[in-house]
VEXKOLVEX-993037 format. One record per atom (N, C-alpha, C): residue number from 1; z, x, y. Coordinates in pm, whole numbers, always signed. Layout:
BEGIN
NODE  zakol  z  x  y
NODE  NUM  Z  X  Y
...
//
This chain:
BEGIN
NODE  zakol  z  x  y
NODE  1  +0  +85  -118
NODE  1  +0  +0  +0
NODE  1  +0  +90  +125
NODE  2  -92  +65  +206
NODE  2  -74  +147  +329
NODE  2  -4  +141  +458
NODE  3  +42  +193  +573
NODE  3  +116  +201  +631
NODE  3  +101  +56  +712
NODE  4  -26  +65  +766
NODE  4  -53  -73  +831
NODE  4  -11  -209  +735
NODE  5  -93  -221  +634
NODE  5  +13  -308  +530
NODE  5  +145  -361  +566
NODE  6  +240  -265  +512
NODE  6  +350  -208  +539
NODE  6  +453  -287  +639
NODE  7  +351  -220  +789
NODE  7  +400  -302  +897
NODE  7  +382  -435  +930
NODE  8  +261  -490  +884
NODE  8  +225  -621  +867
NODE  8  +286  -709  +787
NODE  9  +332  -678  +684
NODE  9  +405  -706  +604
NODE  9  +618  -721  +680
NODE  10  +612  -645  +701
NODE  10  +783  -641  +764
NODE  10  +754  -747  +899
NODE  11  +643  -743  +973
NODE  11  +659  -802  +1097
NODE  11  +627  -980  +1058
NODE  12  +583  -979  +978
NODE  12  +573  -1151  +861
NODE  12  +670  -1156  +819
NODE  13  +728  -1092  +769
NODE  13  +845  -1111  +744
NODE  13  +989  -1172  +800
NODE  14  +1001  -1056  +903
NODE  14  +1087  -1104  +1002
NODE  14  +1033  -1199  +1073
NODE  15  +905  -1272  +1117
NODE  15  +879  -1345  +1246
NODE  15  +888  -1486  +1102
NODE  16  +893  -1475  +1032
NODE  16  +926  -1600  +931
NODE  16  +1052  -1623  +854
NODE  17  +1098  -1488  +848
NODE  17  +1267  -1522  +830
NODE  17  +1360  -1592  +899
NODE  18  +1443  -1561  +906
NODE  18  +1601  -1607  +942
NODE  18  +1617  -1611  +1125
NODE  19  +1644  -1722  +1176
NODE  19  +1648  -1706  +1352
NODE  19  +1753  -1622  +1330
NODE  20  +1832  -1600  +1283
NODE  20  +1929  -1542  +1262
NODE  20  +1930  -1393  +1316
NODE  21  +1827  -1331  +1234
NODE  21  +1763  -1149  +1240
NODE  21  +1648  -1193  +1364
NODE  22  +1591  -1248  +1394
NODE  22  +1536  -1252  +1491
NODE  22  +1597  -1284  +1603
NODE  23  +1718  -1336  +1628
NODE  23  +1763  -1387  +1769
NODE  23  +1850  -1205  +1786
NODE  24  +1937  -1130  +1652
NODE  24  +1959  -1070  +1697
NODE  24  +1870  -907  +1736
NODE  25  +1726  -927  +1628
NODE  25  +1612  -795  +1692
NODE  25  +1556  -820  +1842
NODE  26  +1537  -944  +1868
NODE  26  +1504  -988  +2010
NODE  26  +1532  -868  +2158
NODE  27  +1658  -845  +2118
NODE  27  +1687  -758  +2236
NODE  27  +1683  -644  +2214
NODE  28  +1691  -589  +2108
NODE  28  +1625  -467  +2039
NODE  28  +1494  -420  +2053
NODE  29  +1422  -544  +2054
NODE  29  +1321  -543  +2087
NODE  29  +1264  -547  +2246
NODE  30  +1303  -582  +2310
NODE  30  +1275  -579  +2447
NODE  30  +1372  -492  +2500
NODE  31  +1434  -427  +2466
NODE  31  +1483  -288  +2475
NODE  31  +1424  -147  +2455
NODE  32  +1350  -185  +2340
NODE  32  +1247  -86  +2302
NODE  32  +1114  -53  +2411
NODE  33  +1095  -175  +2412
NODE  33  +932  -246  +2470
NODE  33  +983  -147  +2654
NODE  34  +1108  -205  +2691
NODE  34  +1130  -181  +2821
NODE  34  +1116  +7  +2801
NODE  35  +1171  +45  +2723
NODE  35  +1188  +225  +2719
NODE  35  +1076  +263  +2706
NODE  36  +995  +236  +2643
NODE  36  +885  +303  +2612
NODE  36  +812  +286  +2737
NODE  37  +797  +187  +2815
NODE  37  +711  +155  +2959
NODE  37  +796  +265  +3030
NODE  38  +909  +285  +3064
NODE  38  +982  +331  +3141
NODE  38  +917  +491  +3081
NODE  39  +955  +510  +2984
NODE  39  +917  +652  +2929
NODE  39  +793  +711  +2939
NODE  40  +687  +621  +2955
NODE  40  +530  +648  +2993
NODE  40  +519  +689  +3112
NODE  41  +612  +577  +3212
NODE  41  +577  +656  +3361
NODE  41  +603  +748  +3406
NODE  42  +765  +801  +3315
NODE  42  +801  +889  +3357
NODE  42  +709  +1021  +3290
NODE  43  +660  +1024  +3142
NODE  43  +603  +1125  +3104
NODE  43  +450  +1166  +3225
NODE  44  +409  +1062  +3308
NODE  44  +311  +1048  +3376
NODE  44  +379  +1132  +3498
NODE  45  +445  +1110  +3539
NODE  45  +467  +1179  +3644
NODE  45  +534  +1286  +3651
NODE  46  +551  +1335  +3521
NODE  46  +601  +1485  +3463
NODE  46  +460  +1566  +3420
NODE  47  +328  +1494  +3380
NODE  47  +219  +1540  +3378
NODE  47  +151  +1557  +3466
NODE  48  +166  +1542  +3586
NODE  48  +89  +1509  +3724
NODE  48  +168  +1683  +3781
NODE  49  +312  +1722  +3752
NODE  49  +356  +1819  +3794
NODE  49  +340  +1914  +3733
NODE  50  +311  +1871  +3605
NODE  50  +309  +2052  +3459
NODE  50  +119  +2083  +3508
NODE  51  +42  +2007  +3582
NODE  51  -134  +1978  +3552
NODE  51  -98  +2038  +3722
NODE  52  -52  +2007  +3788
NODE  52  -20  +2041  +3927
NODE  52  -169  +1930  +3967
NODE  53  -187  +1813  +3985
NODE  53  -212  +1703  +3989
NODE  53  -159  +1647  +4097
NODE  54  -232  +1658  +4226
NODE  54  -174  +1609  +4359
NODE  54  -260  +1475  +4384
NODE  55  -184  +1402  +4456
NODE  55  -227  +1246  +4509
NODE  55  -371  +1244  +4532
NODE  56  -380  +1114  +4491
NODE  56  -576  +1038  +4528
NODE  56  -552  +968  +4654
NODE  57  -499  +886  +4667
NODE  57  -438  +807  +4804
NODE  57  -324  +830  +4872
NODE  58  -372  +832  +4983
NODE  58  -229  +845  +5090
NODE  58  -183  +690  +5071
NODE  59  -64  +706  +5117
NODE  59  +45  +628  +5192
NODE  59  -21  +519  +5336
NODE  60  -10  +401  +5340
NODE  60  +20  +290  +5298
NODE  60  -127  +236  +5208
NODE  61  -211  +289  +5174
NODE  61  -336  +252  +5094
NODE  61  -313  +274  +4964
NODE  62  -214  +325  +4891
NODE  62  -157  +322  +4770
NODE  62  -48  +236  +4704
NODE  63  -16  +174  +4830
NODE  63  +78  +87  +4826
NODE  63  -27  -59  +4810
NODE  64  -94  -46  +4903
NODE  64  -155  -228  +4908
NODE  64  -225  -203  +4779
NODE  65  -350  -103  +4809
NODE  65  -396  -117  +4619
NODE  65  -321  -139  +4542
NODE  66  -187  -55  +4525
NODE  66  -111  -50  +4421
NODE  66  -83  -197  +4394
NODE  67  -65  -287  +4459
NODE  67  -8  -437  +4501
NODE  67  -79  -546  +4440
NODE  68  -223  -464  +4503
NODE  68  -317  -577  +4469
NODE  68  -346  -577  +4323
NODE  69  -305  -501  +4220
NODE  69  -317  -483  +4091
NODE  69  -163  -521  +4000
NODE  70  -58  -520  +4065
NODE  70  +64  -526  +4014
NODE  70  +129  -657  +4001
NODE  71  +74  -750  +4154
NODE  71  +146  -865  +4145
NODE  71  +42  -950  +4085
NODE  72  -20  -964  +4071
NODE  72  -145  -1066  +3967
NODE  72  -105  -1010  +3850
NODE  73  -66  -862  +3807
NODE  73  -50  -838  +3677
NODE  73  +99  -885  +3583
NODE  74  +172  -880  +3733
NODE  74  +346  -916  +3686
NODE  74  +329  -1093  +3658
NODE  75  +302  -1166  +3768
NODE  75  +252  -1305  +3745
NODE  75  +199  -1344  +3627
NODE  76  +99  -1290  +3572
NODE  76  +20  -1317  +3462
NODE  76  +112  -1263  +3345
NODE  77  +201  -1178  +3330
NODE  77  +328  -1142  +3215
NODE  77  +426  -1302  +3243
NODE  78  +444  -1286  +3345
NODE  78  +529  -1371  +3324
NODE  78  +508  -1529  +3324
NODE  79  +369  -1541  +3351
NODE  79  +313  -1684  +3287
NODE  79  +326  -1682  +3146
NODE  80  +286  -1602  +3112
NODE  80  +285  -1563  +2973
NODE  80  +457  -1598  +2865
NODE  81  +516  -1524  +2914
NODE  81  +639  -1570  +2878
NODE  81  +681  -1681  +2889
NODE  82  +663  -1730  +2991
NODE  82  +691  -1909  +2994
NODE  82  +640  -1951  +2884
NODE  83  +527  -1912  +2898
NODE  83  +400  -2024  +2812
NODE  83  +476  -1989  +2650
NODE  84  +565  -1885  +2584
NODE  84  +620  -1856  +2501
NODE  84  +754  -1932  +2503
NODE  85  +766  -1883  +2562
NODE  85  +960  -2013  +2577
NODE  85  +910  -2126  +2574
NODE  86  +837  -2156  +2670
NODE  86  +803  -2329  +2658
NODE  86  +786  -2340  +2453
NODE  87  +723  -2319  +2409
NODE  87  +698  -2310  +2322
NODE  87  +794  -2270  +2198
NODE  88  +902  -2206  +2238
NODE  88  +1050  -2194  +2137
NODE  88  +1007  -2035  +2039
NODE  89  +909  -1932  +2124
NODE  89  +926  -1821  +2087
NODE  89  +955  -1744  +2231
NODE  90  +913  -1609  +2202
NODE  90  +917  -1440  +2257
NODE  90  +772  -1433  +2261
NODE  91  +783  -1333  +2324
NODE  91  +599  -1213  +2317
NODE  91  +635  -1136  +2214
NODE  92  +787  -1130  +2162
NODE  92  +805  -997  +2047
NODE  92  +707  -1044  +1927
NODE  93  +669  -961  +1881
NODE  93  +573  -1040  +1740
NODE  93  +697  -1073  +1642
NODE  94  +818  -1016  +1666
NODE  94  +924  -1034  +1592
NODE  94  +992  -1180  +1574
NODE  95  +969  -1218  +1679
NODE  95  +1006  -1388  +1713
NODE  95  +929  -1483  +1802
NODE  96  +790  -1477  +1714
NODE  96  +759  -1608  +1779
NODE  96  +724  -1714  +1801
NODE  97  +663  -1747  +1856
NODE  97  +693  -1909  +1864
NODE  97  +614  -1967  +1749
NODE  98  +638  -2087  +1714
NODE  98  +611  -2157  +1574
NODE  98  +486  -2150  +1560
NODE  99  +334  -2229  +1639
NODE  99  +250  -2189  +1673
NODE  99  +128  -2127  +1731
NODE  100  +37  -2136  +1724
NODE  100  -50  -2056  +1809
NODE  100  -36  -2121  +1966
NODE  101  -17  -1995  +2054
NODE  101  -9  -2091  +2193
NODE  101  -185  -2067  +2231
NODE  102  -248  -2171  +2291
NODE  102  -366  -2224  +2308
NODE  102  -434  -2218  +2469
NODE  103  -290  -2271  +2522
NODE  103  -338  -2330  +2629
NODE  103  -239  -2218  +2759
NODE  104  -274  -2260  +2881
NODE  104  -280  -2188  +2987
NODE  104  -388  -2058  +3012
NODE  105  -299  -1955  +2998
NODE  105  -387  -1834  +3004
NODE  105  -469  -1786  +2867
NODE  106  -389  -1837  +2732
NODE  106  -429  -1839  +2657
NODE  106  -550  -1884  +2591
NODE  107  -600  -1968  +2676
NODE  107  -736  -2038  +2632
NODE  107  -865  -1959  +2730
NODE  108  -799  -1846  +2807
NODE  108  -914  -1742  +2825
NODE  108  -930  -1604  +2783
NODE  109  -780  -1607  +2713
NODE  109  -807  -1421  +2642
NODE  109  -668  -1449  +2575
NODE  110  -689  -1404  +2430
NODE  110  -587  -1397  +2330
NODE  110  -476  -1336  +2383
NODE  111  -490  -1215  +2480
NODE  111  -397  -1168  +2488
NODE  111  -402  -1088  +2652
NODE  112  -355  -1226  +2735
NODE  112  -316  -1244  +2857
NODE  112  -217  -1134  +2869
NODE  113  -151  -1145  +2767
NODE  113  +56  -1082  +2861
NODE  113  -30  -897  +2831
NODE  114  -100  -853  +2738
NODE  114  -137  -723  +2770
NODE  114  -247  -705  +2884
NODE  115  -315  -813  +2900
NODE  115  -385  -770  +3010
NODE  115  -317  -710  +3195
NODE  116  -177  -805  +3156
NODE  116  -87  -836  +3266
NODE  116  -42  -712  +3284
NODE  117  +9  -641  +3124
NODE  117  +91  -545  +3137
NODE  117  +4  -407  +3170
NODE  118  -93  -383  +3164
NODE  118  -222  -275  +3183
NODE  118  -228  -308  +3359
NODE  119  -237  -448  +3385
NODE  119  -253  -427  +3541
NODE  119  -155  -349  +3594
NODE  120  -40  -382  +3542
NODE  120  +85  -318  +3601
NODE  120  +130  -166  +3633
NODE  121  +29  -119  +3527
NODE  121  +52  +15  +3490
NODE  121  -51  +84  +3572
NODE  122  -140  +31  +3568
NODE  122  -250  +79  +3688
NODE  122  -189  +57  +3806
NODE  123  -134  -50  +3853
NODE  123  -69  -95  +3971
NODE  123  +46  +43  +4025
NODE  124  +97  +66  +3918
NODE  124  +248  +180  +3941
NODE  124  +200  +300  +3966
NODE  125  +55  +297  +3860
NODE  125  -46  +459  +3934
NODE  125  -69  +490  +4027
NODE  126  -113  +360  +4114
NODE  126  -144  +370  +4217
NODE  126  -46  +375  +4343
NODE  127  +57  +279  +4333
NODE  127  +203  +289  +4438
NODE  127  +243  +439  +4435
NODE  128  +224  +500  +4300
NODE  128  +311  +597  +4332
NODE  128  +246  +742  +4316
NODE  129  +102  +689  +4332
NODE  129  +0  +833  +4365
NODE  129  +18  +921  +4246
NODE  130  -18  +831  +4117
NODE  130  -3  +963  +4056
NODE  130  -114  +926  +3954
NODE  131  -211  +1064  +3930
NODE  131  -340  +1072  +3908
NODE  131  -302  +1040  +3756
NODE  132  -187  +1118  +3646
NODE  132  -180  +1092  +3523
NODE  132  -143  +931  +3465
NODE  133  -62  +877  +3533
NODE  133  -46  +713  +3503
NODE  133  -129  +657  +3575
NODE  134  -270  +652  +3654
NODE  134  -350  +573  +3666
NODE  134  -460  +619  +3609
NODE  135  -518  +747  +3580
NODE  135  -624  +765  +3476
NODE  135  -638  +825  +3352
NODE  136  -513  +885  +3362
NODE  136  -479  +927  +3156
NODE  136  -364  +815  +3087
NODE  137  -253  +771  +3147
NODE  137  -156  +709  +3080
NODE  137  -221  +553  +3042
NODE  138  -272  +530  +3146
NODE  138  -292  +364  +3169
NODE  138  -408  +316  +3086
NODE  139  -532  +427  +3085
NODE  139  -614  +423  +2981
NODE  139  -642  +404  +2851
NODE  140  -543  +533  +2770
NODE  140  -486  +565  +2666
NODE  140  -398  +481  +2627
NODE  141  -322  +404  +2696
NODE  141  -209  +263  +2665
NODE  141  -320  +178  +2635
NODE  142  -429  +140  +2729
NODE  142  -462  +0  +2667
NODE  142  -588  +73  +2533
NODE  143  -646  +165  +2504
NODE  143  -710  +205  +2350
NODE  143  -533  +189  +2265
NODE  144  -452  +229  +2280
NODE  144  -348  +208  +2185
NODE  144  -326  +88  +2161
NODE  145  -324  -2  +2299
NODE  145  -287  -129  +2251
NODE  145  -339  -202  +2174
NODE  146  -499  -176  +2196
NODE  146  -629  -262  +2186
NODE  146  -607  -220  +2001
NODE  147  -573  -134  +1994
NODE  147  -609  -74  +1815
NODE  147  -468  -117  +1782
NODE  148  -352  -134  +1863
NODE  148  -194  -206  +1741
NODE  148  -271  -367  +1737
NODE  149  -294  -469  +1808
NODE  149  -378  -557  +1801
NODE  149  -461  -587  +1723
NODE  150  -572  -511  +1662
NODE  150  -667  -543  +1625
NODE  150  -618  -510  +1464
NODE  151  -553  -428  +1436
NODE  151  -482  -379  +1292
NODE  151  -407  -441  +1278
NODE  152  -261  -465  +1319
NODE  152  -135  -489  +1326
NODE  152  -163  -656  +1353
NODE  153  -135  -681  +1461
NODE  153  -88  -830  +1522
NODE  153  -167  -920  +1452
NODE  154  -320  -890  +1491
NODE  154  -371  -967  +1457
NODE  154  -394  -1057  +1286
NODE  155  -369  -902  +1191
NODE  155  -355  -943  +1080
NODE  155  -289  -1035  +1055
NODE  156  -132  -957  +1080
NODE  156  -1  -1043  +1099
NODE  156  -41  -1217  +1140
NODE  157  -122  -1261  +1239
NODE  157  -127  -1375  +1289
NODE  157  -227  -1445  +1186
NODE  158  -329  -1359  +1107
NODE  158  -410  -1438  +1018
NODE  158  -326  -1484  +911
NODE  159  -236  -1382  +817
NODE  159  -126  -1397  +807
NODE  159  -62  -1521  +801
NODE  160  -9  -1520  +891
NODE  160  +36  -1674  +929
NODE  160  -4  -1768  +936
NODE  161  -98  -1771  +1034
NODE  161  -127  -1883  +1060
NODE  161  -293  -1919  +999
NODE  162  -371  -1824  +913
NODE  162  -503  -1842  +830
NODE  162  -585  -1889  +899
NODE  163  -646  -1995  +853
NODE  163  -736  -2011  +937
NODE  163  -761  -2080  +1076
NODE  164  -664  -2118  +1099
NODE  164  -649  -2143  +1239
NODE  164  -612  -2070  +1356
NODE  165  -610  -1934  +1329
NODE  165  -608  -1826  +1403
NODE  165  -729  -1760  +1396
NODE  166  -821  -1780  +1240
NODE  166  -902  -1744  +1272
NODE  166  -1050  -1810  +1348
NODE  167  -1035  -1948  +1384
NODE  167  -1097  -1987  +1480
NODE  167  -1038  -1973  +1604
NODE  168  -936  -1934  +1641
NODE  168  -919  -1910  +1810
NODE  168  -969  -1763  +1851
NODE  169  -999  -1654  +1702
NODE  169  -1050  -1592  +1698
NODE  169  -1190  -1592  +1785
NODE  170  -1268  -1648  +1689
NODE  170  -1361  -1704  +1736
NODE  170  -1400  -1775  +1895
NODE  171  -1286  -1850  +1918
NODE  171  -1332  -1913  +2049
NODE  171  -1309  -1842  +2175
NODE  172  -1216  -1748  +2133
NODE  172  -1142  -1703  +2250
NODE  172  -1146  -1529  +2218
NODE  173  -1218  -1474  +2360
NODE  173  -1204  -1330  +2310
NODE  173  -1053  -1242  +2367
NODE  174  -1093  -1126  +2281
NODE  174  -914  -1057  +2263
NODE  174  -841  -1031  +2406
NODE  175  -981  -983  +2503
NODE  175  -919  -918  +2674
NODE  175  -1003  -1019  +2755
NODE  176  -1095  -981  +2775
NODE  176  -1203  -1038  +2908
NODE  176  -1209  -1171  +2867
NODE  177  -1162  -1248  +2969
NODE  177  -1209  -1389  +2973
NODE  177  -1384  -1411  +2959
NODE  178  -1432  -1507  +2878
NODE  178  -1612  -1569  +2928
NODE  178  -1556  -1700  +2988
NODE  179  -1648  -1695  +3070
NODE  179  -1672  -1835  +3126
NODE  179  -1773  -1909  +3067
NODE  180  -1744  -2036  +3016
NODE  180  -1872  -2083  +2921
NODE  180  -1900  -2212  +2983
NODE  181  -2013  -2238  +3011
NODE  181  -2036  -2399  +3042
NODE  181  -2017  -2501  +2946
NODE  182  -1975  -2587  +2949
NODE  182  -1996  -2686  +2884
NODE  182  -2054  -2750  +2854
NODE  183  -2108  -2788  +2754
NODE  183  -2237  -2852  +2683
NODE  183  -2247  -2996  +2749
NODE  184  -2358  -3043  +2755
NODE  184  -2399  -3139  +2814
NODE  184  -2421  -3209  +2715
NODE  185  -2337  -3376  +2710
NODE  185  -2358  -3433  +2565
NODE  185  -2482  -3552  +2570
//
């Protein structure tokens, strides 16, 4: 059995076990989730000094860019989470919600709350002028993400939920929203 397996397997597991182990991995989990963000920026701006990597934008034009990418990206996380609570889960894959959520942001990209969280990270590149978290960290996060997703989660969600995940598959792509017209009946 291979590693991906493995993990697919434990994360079915727990997101179908006991509220029990899930109410208490929950914060474990968003404990984790929070360190590792925290730990990226900081490795980013420890690479910007070992590369000797000086600012792209001055001061106050790093700030509004930075802005204009951060608060649409924080908004859109935290629609996201609603749209999960409303619903009686997490974003953790560890606990969530009973079914597939469909609607809001969800009915234009499977996976809104990473798009949110990539704005953010670009957003922090930019506030805080630093060349490694807006064009090596922020990059390299969303190919990582895009590949735990496409291995990991997604299995996990076929998994679960069979074939009815695998038509939202279908209707709905993983990042970029389409805009589709509607058929004329």
């Amino acid at each position: 059995m291979s590693l991906t397996t493995k993990w697919i397997n434990a994360i079915f597991s727990i997101a179908t076990g006991s509220k029990k182990t899930r109410d208490v991995l929950t914060p474990i989990g968003v404990l984790f989730f929070l360190s590792a963000c925290t730990g990226l920026i900081l490795i980013s701006l420890y690479l910007d000094t070992v590369f000797g990597f000086t600012g792209f934008i001055n001061f106050p034009l790093s700030l509004i860019a930075g802005l204009l990418f951060l608060i649409p990206g924080a908004a859109l996380a935290l629609m996201c989470v609603a749209f999960f609570a409303k619903s009686g889960g997490t974003p953790l894959p560890i606990n969530p919600p009973p079914e597939i959520i469909k609607n809001g942001p969800y009915s234009f990209s499977r996976n809104p709350m990473v798009t949110g969280l990539l704005l953010q990270f670009f957003g922090f590149g930019l506030i805080m002028d630093s060349v490694s978290l807006t064009f090596i960290t922020s990059p390299l996060l969303t190919l990582l993400m895009a590949a735990e997703l496409k291995f990991i989660e997604e299995p996990e969600l076929i998994k679960r939920f069979g074939h009815g995940y695998r038509e939202y598959m279908k209707e709905v792509p993983m990042f970029v929203p389409v805009i589709r017209r509607k058929k004329k009946s």
